[in-house]
C-alpha positions as CSV (number, residue, x, y, z in Angstrom):
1,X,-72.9,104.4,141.9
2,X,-73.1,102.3,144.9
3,X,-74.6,104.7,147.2
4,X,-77.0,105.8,144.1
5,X,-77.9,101.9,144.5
6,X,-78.9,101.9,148.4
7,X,-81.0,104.8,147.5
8,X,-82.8,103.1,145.8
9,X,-82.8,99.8,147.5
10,X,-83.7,102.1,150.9
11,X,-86.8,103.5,149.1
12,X,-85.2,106.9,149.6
13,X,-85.0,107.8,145.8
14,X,-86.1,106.3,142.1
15,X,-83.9,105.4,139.7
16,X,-84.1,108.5,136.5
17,X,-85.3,107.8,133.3
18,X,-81.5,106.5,132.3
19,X,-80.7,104.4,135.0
20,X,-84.7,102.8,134.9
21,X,-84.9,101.2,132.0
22,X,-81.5,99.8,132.3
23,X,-82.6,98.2,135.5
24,X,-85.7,96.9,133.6
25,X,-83.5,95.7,130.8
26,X,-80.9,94.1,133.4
27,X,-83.8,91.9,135.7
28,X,-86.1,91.6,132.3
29,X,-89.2,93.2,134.3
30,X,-91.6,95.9,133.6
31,X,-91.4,99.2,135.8
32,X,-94.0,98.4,137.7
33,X,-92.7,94.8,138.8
34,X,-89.7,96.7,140.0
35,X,-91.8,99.0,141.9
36,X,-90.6,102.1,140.4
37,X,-92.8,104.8,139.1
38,X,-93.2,104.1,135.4
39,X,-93.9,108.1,134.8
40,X,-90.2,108.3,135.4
41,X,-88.9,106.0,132.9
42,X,-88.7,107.0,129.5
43,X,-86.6,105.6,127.0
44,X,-83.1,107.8,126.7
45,X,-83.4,109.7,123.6
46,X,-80.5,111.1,124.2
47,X,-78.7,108.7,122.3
48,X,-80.9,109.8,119.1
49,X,-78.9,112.5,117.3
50,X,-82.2,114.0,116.0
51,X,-83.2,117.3,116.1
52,X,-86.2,118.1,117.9
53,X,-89.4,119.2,116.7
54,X,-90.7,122.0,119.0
55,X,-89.2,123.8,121.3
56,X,-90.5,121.5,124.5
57,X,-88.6,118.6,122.6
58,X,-85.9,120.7,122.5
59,X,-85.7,121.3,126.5
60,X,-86.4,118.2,127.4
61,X,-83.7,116.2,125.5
62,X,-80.9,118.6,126.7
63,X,-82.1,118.6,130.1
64,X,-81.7,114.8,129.2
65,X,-78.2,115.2,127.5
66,X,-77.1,117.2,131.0
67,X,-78.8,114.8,132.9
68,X,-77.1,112.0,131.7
69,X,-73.6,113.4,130.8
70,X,-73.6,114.5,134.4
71,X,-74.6,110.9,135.6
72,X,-72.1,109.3,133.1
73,X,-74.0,107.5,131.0
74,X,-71.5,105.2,129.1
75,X,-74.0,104.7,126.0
76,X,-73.7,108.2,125.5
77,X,-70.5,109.2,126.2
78,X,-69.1,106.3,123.6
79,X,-71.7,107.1,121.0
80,X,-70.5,107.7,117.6
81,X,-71.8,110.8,115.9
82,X,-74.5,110.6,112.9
83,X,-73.8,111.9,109.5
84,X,-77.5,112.1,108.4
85,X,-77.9,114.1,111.0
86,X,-75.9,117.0,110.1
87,X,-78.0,116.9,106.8
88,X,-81.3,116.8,108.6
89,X,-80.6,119.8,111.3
90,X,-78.9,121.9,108.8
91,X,-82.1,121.7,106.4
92,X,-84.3,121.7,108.7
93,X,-83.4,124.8,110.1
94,X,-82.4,126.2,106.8
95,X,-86.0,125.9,106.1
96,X,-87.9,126.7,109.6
97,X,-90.7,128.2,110.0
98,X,-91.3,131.5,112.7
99,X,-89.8,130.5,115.9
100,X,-91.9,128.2,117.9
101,X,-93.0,129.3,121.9
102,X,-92.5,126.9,124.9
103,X,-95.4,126.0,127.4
104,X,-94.2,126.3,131.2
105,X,-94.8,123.6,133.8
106,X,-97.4,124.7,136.5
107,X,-94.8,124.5,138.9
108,X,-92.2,126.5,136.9
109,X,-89.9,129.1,138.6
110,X,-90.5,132.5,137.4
111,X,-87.3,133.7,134.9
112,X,-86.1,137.7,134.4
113,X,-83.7,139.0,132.6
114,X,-81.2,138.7,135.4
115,X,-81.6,135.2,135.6
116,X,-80.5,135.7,131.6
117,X,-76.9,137.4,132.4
118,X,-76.2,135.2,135.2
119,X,-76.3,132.4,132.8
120,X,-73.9,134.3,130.5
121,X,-71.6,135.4,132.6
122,X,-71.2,132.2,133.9
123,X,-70.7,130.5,130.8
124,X,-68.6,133.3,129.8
125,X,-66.3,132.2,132.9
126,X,-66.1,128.6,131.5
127,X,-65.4,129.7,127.8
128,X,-62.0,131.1,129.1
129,X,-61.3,128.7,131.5
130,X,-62.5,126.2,128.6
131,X,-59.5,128.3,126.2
132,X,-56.9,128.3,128.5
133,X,-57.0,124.9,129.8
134,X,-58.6,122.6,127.3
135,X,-62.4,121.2,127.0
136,X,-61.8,118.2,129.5
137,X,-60.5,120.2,132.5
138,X,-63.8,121.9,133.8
139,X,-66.4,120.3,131.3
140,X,-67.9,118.0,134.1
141,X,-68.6,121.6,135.8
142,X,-70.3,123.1,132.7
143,X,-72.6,120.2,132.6
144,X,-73.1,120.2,136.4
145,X,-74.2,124.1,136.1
146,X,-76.2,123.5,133.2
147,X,-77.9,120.4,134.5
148,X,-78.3,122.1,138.2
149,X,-79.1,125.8,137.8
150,X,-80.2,126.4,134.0
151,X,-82.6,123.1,133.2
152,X,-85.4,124.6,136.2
153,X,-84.9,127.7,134.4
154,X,-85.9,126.4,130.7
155,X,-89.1,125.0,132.1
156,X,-90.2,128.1,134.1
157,X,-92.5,130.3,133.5
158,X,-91.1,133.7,131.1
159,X,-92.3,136.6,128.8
160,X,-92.1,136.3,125.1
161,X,-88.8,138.6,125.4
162,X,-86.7,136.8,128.3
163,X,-87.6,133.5,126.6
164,X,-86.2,134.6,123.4
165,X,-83.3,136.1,125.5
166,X,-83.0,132.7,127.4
167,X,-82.7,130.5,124.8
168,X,-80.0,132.6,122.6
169,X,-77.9,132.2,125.8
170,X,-78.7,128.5,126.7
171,X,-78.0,128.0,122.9
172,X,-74.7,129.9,123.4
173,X,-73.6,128.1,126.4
174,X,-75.0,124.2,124.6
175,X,-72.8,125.3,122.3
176,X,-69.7,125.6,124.6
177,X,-70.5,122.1,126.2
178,X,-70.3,120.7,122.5
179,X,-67.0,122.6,121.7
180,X,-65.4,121.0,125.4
181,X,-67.2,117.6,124.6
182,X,-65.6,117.3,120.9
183,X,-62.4,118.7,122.4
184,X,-61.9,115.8,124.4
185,X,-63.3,113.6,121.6
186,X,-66.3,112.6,122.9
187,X,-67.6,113.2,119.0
188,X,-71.1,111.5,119.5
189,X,-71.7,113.9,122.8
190,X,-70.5,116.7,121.0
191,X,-72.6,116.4,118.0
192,X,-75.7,115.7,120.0
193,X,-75.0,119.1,122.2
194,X,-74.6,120.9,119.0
195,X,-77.8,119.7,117.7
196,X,-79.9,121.0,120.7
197,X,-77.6,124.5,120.6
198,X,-79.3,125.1,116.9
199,X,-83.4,124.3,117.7
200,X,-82.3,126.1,120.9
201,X,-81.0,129.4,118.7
202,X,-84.0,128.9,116.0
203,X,-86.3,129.2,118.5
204,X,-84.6,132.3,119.6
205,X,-84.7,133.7,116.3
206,X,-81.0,134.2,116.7
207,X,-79.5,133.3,113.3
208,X,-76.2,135.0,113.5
209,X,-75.6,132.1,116.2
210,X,-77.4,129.6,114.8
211,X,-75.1,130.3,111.8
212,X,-71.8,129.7,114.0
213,X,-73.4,126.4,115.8
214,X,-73.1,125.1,111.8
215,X,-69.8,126.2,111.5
216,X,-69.0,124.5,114.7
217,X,-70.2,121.1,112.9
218,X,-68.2,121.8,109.7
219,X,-65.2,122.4,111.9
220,X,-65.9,118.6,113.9
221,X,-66.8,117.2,110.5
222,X,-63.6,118.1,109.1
223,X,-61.9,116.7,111.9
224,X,-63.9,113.3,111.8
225,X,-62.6,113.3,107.8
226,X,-65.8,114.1,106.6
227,X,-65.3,116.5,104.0
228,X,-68.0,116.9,102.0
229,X,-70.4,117.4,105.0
230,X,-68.2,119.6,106.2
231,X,-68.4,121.9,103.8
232,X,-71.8,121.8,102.7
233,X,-72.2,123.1,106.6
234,X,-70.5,125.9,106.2
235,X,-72.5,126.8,103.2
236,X,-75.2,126.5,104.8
237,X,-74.5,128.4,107.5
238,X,-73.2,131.0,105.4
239,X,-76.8,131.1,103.2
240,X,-78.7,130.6,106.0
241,X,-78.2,133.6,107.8
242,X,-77.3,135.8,104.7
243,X,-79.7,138.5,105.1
244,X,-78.1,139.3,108.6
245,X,-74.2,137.8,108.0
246,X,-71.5,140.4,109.5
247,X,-68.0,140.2,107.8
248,X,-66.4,138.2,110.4
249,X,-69.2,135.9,110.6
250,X,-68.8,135.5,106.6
251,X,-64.8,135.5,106.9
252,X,-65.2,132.8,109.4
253,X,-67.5,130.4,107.7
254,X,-65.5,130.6,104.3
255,X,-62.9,129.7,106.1
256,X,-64.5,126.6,107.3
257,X,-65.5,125.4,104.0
258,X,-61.9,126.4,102.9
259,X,-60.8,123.5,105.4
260,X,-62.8,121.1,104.1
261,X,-61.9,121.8,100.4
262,X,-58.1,121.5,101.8
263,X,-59.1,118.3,102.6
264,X,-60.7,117.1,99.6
265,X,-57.3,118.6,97.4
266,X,-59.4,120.8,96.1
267,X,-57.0,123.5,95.9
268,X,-58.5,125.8,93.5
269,X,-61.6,125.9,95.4
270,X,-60.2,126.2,99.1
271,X,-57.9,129.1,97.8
272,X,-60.9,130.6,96.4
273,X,-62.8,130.6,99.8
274,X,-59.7,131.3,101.9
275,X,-59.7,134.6,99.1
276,X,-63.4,135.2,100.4
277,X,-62.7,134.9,103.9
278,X,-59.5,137.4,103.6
279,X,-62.0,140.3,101.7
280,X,-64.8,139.5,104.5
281,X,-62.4,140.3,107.5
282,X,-61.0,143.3,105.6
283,X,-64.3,145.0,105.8
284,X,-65.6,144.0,109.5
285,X,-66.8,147.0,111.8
286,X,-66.3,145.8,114.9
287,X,-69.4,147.6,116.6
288,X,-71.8,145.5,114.5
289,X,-70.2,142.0,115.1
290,X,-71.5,139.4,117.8
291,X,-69.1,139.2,120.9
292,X,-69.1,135.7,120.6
293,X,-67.3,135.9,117.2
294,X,-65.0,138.5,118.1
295,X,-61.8,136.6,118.7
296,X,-62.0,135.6,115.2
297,X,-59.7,137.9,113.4
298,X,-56.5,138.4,111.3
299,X,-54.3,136.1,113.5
300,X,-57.6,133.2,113.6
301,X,-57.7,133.3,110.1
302,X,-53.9,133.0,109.3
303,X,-54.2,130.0,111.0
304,X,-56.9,128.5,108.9
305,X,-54.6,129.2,106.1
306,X,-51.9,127.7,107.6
307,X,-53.8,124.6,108.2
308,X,-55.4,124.3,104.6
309,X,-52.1,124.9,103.0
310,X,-50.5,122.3,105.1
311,X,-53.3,120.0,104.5
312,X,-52.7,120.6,100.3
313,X,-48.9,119.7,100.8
314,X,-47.9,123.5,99.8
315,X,-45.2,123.8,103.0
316,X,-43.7,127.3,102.8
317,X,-47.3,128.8,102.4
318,X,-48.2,127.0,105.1
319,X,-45.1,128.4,107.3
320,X,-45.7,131.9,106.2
321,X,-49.3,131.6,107.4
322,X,-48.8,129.8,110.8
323,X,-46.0,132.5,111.5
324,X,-48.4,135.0,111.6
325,X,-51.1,133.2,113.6
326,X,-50.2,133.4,117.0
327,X,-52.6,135.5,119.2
328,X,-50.6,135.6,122.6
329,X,-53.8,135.2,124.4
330,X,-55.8,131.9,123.4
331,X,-53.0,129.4,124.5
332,X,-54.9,126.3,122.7
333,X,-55.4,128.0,119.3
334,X,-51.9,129.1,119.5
335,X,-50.7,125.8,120.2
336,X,-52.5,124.1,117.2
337,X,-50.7,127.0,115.2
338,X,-47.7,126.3,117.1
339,X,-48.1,122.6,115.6
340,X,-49.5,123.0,112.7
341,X,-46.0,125.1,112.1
342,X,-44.1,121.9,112.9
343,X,-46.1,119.7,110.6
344,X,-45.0,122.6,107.8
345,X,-41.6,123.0,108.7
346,X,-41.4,119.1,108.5
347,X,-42.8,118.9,105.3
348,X,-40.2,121.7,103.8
349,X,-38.0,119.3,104.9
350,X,-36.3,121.2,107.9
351,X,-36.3,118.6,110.6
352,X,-34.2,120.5,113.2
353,X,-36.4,123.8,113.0
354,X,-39.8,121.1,113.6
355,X,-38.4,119.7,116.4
356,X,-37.6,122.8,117.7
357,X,-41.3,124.5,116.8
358,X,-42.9,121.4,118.4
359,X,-41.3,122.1,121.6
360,X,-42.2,125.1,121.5
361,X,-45.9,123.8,121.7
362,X,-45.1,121.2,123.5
363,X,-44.4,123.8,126.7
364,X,-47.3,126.1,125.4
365,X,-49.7,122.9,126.3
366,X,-48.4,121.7,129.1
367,X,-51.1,123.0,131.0
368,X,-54.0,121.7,128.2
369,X,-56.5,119.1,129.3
370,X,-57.3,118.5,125.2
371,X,-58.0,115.1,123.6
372,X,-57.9,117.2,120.1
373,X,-54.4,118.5,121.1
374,X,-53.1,115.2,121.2
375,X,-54.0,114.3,118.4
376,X,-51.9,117.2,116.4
377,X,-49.3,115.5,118.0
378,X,-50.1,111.5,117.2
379,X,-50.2,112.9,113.6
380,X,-46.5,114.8,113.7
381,X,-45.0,111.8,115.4
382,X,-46.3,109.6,112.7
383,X,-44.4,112.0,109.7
384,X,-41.7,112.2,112.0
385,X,-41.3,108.3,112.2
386,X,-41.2,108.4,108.9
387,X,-38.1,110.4,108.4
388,X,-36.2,107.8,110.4
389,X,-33.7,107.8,113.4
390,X,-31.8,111.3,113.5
391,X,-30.4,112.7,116.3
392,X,-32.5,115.6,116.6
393,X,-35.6,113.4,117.0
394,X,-33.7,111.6,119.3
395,X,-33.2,115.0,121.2
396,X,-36.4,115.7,121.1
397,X,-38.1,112.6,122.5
398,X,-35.2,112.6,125.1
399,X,-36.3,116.0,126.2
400,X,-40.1,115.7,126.0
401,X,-40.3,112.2,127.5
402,X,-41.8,113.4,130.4
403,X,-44.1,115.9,129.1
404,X,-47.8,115.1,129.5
405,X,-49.3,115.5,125.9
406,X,-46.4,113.9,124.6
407,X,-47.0,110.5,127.0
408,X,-50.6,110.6,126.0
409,X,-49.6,111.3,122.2
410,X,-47.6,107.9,122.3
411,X,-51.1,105.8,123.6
412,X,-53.2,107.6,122.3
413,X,-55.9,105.4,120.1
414,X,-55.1,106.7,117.0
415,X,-58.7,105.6,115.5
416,X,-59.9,108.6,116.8
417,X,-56.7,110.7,115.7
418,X,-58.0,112.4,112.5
419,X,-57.7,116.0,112.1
C-alpha cells in the first residue's frame, strides 16, 4: 500500500476507481481538486449484490469484483451477503429474455477459441488444487489470473460463437472463485461472484450451468441458516433448466433442497427429495452429463444424506449414509463426510467411536486451507462440550492439540460458524 501511495504522490500512476473515491471521501475533495482523472473514479459497485442488466454491466462489475478482491478492498471482503438478492437473480434469470451480445472496446484484443481452452484448463488446474487444499490456499491466485489475463479478454473483440464459448467458461471459472471465496467465509464475496457467474452463463445460453451456479447459492444459503431461500434455489434451478436437466444435474439439485428441508425439520419433505435425487442418479448416462457435474455421484450423494439425516436428529441413518460417502479422491468432501460421521456417531451416543472418526478427519485435513472446515469442527466441539469431561475427550484434545484446524476450531468466531 505504501509504495501504491508514492505512485501516486510521484505522478507515476492514478489511484483506480476503489482507491479514488476513498481518497475523495478521506480529504473531503472532488476528483478534480485532487488532481486525478475523474473518468477513473466511479463509485465501487462492487459492494451492490445486484445482478446486472446487460451483459457489458455484467463485465464490468466482475472485472470490478477481481479488481478489487485482488487489491483487497476491505469493504468488500467483510461485506455481508444480501438475501433479496438471491430472490432477484434467481427470477430474473428464471424469466430472461434471449441472451443479450456484448459491444467490444475499440482497442479490444482479438479472442479465439484457443484463448477459450486456456482459460479452462487453467481454471481446471485451480478447481483441483482448490479440492485438495481448501478455497483459501490458492484463491488470491484465481483472482490474480482472472483479474490479469481473462478481464482484457471479456472486453475484446469476438464472434457470436467464441463469445458464447467465452462467457460459459468465465461463468464456470466466477463460479469457482465464489466456491473458494465462501469456503473461506468470505460470504458477501462469495455471493457477489456467484451473482456475476449466472448473467455471465445467461448470456451464454448455458442453462445446465446456470442451473448449478443456483445450486451453488442454495448450498451457501443453507450454510448461512437460511432455509427457505435455500430451497426455493434449488427449485429454481431445478425448473429453470428443465427442458435440458440431465439426471445428475436433477439428482444434485434435489439433493440441495433436501438440505434445506433437513434444516427446516421437515422430514417428510427432505426424505421425499433425497427419494428424488436417489431415482435421478439411478438413471444418469454418463456421455450426456456436463464434466463439471461429474464428480457428483453415488458416494456425493450419500453424503448429502448423511448430512440431512444428521441435521433431522435420525443418528444411525446418518452413520449408514456417511459410511458410504467417502470418495478416496476429493480429500475436502471426504473430510466433511469424515465429520459429519463424528457428529452422528456422537449423537448415537458412542463417544469413543466420534472421537476416533474425528481424528480420523482431523489428519485427512491437515493439509486444508478451509474456513468452512473449521467450522464442522467448532460445531462437534460444541456437542462434545456438552457431554462433559471424559477421558476419551480428554485423549482426544491431548492428541490433536497441535493440529492446525483444531487450534483454529478453538478461536474461531463462531458467528460465522453455521452449517
Amino acid at each position: 500500500m505504501k509504495r501504491r501511495i508514492a505512485s501516486w504522490e510521484n505522478g507515476h500512476s492514478s489511484p483506480d476507481d476503489f482507491y479514488g473515491p476513498l481518497l475523495c471521501d478521506a480529504y473531503a475533495a472532488s476528483a478534480e481538486e485532487l488532481g486525478v482523472n475523474g473518468s477513473e473514479l466511479k463509485d465501487p459497485a462492487v459492494l451492490d449484490a445486484a445482478y446486472p442488466a446487460s451483459p457489458d454491466d455484467a463485465i464490468q462489475t466482475v472485472s470490478q469484483l477481481w479488481r478489487a478482491d485482488l487489491n483487497q478492498y476491505d469493504p468488500l471482503l467483510t461485506a455481508e451477503p444480501s438475501e433479496p438478492a438471491w430472490s432477484e437473480a434467481s427470477l430474473r434469470w428464471l424469466v430472461a429474455p434471449e441472451p443479450g451480445t456484448h459491444s467490444p472496446q475499440s482497442d479490444g484484443v482479438r479472442v479465439g477459441l484457443g484463448d477459450v481452452a486456456a482459460i479452462k484448463t487453467t481454471a481446471d488446474m485451480f478447481a483441483r488444487l482448490d479440492d485438495q487444499f481448501g478455497g483459501d490456499h490458492a484463491r488470491h491466485s484465481v483472482i490474480q489470473y482472472l483479474n490479469n489475463d481473462v478481464a482484457p479478454l471479456l472486453r475484446g473483440h469476438y464472434t457470436e460463437r467464441v463469445g458464447r464459448a467465452l462467457f460459459s467458461t468465465v461463468a464456470e471459472a466466477t463460479l469457482l472463485a465464489g466456491w473458494m471465496s465462501y469456503d473461506a467465509c468470505r460470504h458477501g464475496l462469495a455471493q457477489r461472484y456467484f451473482l456475476q457467474a449466472l448473467r455471465l452463463a445467461q448470456d451464454a445460453n448455458d442453462r445446465r450451468l446456470a442451473g448449478s451456479i443456483l445450486s451453488a447459492m442454495s448450498h451457501q444459503a443453507t450454510f448461512l441458516g437460511k432455509y427457505t431461500q435455500a430451497a426455493t434455489l434449488a427449485r429454481a434451478a431445478l425448473m429453470g433448466i428443465s427442458p435440458v436437466a440431465t439426471p445428475t444435474l436433477r439428482a444434485q439439485f434435489h439433493a440441495m433442497e433436501a438440505r434445506a428441508l433437513a434444516r427446516t425439520g421437515d422430514i417428510a419433505a427432505c426424505e421425499a427429495a433425497l427419494g428424488a435425487a436417489t431415482k435421478a442418479l439411478e438413471s444418469r448416462n454418463s456421455d450426456d452429463e456436463p464434466e463439471w457435474i461429474s464428480y457428483f455421484d453415488e458416494a456425493e450423494l450419500a453424503a448429502e444424506a448423511a448430512h440431512c439425516f444428521r441435521d433431522v436428529n435420525s443418528a444411525r441413518r446418518a452413520v449408514a449414509h456417511a459410511e458410504n460417502a467417502m470418495s478416496g479422491s476429493h480429500v475436502r468432501s471426504d473430510f466433511f463426510a469424515t465429520m459429519v460421521l463424528a457428529d452422528a456417531h456422537l449423537r448415537a451416543g458412542d463417544v469413543e467411536e466420534a472421537c476416533s472418526v474425528a481424528l480420523d478427519a482431523l489428519d485427512l485435513g491437515e493439509q486444508l486451507k478451509s474456513a468452512r472446515c473449521v467450522s464442522y469442527l467448532v460445531e462437534f466441539r460444541r456437542d462434545l462440550s456438552a457431554i462433559g469431561p471424559t477421558a476419551v475427550v480428554h485423549d482426544l484434545a491431548q492428541e490433536v492439540r497441535e493440529n492446525r484446524l483444531w487450534v483454529a476450531s478453538g478461536t474461531y468466531d463462531q458467528g460465522r460458524a453455521s452449517h
